[in-house]
C-alpha positions, 0 to 999 in steps of 0.5 A: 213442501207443496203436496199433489194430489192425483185429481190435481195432476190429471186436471194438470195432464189434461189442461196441457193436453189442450194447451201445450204453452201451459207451464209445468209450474202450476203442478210442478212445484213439489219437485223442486230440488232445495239446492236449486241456484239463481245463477243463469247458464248461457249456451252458445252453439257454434253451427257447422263444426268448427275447427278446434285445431284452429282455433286452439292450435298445438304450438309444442311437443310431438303432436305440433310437427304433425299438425305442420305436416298435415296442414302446410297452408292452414297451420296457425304459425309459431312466430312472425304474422298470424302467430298463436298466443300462448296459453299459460298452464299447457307445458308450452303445448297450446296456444289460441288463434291469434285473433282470439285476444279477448279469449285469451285476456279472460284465460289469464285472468282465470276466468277462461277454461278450454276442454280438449278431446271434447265431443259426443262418445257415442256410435256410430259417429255421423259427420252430418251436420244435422244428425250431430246436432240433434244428437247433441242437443237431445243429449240421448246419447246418439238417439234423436229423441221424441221432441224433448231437447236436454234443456227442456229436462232441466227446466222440468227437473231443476227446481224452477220457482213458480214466480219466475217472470223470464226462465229461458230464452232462445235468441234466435229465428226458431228454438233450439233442438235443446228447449224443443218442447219447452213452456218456460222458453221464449224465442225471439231473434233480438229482445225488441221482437217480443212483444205483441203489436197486432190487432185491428188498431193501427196503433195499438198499445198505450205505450206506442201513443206520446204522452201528449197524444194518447187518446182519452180513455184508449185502450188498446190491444196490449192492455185489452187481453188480461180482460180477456184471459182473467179465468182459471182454465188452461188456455186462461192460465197459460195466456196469464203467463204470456201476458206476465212475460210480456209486461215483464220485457216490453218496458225494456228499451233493447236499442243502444243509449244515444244521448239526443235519439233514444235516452232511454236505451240500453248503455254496457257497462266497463265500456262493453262494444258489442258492435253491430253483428247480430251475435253481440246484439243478442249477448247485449240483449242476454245481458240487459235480461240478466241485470233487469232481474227476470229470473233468466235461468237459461238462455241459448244463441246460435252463431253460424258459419263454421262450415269450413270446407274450402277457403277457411284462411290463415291468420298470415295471409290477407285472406282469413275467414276463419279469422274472422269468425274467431274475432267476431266470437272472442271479441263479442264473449269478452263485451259480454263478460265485461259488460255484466263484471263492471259495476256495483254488481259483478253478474258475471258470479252467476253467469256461465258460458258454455261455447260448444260445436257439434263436431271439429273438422278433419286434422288433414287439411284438404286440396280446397284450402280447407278442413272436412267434417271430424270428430273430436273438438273443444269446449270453452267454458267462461264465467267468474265462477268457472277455474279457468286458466288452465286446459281440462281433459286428455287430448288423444294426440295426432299420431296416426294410430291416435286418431279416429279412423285415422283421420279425426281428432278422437273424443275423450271427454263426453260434452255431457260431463263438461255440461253435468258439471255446470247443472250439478255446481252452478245451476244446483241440479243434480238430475243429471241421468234425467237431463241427460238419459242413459248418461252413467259415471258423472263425476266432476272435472273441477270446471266450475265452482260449486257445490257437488251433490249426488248425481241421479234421476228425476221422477216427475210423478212420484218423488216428491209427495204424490197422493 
């Protein structure tokens, strides 16, 4: 095991005092845990609170007739058009949006589980859109934090190799509050937008030249800069890393194959289409990653829009927004676990998905033909190591004195211990009051498959050989 020594980490301290992009694996190694995994865990974050009542109905039981009596127009109905699908396991008591088929292939095939009652447990509750994702995504238990997002405690904690090219990603226009403060993150919109294309050359990287038209002797500015940064110092250190990045994804061709336009490009297995949306573009690109060997650890995606307060639709009527979204979502999760299941090498073994919102929506329906900001929600979770088939956690019920404040789904099972359970088993990080500070009382709920280990903290400093 590597041993620090103290001049070692001040020289550390100092050099990322300076240079903030420095990654915490050029003194962090000692701190890696043994049981560290090579598996990646994908978090897709629906923004705007979506309806879970929607998108996993009750179709059985006591809690159905008050759903029908508190949403007359938006219920998911029983029978006929728009009917809900049944979901196996629940005693006849749970059904997915009828648009949601690609969901509920994987469900049965046990590769699909669904968290009820899920959602953030601490007070005040704030059904503020920003307030509840921050909160979420700092995993401090109702405080914002200072800057350091629950996935950038993982990395620090959860036993990165040195040698990894590409530990975490962020497909989006700007990083997730989850990695904020994150050395091992890259975040770019689609996987083609990383690369480094400026400088006073109008064309200026050897790769962007024909091979018949590349200049004798050109040098441009991509093949320029590891001249530049060839020293030991921080900044030297940290453009070496960016520069290893770079020349790790710029030779991936992220545009679909087209036999006569771009041979070269990218073609999903098992007949994977994930469209033309920007939310089956990014999991395409995730999954390119995946199987390109990168090292991907962690890779977050933002898909929007769930913000249904007036005109969320009914799968009955011609008119169904909500509808939409739930397609576009289950059609795009199901390309993407066919996409890394097919073939020679079933990826989909070390690959985990984690579907999460900051907040459900109110279980009455309101006078504009949609749902307020509620509380308690659902998780799903995906992957061909996760126990799916089934429903996990306890739902609170719809009665009136069920409710929260009268008016919300409660919460019953922390987002935090659905999460813990994926570090802990499928990532192989048991530092989960670390990743997640003033969290106490882990304990698994049989989600996904694995090993457990003791849950615990994470001394950055004096764990493991400090001198």
């Amino acid at each position: 095991m590597t041993t620090i020594h103290r001049r070692d980490f001040l020289k550390g301290c100092c050099a990322s005092a300076i240079a903030g992009a420095a990654s915490p694996n050029a003194f962090g190694a000692a701190f890696d845990p043994a049981a560290a995994t090579d598996n990646t865990l994908v978090v897709l974050f629906l923004r705007g609170g979506t309806d879970g009542l929607s998108l996993v109905p009750p179709v059985g039981g006591n809690d159905r007739a008050t759903y029908e009596q508190l949403r007359p127009t938006l219920k998911i109905p029983l029978s006929g058009a728009g009917a809900a699908l049944p979901l196996p396991n629940t005693n006849g008591l749970w059904g997915l949006h009828p648009r949601a088929t690609a969901l509920q292939a994987l469900y049965q095939s046990n590769h699909l589980a669904v968290v009820l009652g899920a959602g953030q447990v601490n007070t005040p509750v704030t059904r503020s859109h920003f307030d509840s994702q921050a909160n979420m995504e700092f995993g401090l238990g109702g405080q914002q934090g200072s800057g350091v997002g629950w996935l950038t405690r993982h990395l620090i904690s959860g036993g990165l190799p040195a040698n990894v090219p590409i530990p975490s990603v962020c497909m989006g226009a700007i990083t997730s509050t989850s990695l904020l403060s994150s050395t091992e993150t890259i975040t770019a919109y689609y996987g083609s937008e990383f690369r480094l294309d400026t400088a006073a050359w109008a064309w200026n990287a050897r790769d962007n030249y024909a091979a018949n038209d590349l200049p004798a002797g050109f040098s441009g500015f991509v093949e320029t800069l590891p001249q530049l940064w060839a020293g030991s110092d921080a900044l030297e250190v940290a453009g070496q890393q960016t520069l290893d990045a770079l020349a790790a994804m710029r030779p991936l061709n992220f545009r679909l194959y087209n036999a006569s336009s771009n041979p070269g490009g990218y073609q999903p297995a098992g007949g994977a289409n994930y469209g033309d949306g920007a939310l089956g573009t990014q999991l395409r690109n995730i999954a390119q990653m995946i199987k390109a060997g990168l090292g991907l650890r962690i890779a977050t995606v933002d898909y929007g829009g769930w913000d249904t307060h007036d005109g969320q639709g009914n799968p009955a009527n011609t008119y169904d927004y909500f509808g939409n979204k739930v397609q576009e979502l289950s059609d795009m999760l199901g390309a993407f676990y066919t996409d890394l299941s097919s073939g020679a090498t079933n990826h989909m073994q070390k690959v985990s998905v984690l579907v999460m919102s900051e907040f459900g929506r109110r279980v009455n329906e309101n006078e504009s033909g949609g749902t307020d900001h509620g509380y308690g929600n659902v998780m799903l979770a995906l992957g061909a190591s996760v126990n799916g088939g089934r429903t996990y956690g306890t739902f609170p019920g719809l009665a009136s004195a069920q409710l929260y404040e009268g008016a919300d789904v409660a919460v019953t099972t922390d987002y935090r211990r659905v999460i813990s359970e994926a570090l802990v088993r499928r990532l192989g990080n048991p530092n989960v009051y670390y990743v997640f500070p003033g969290y106490s009382g882990y304990s698994p709920l049989g989600i996904f498959q694995g090993s457990d280990q003791p849950p615990g903290t994470y001394d950055q400093i004096f764990k493991n050989g400090f001198q």
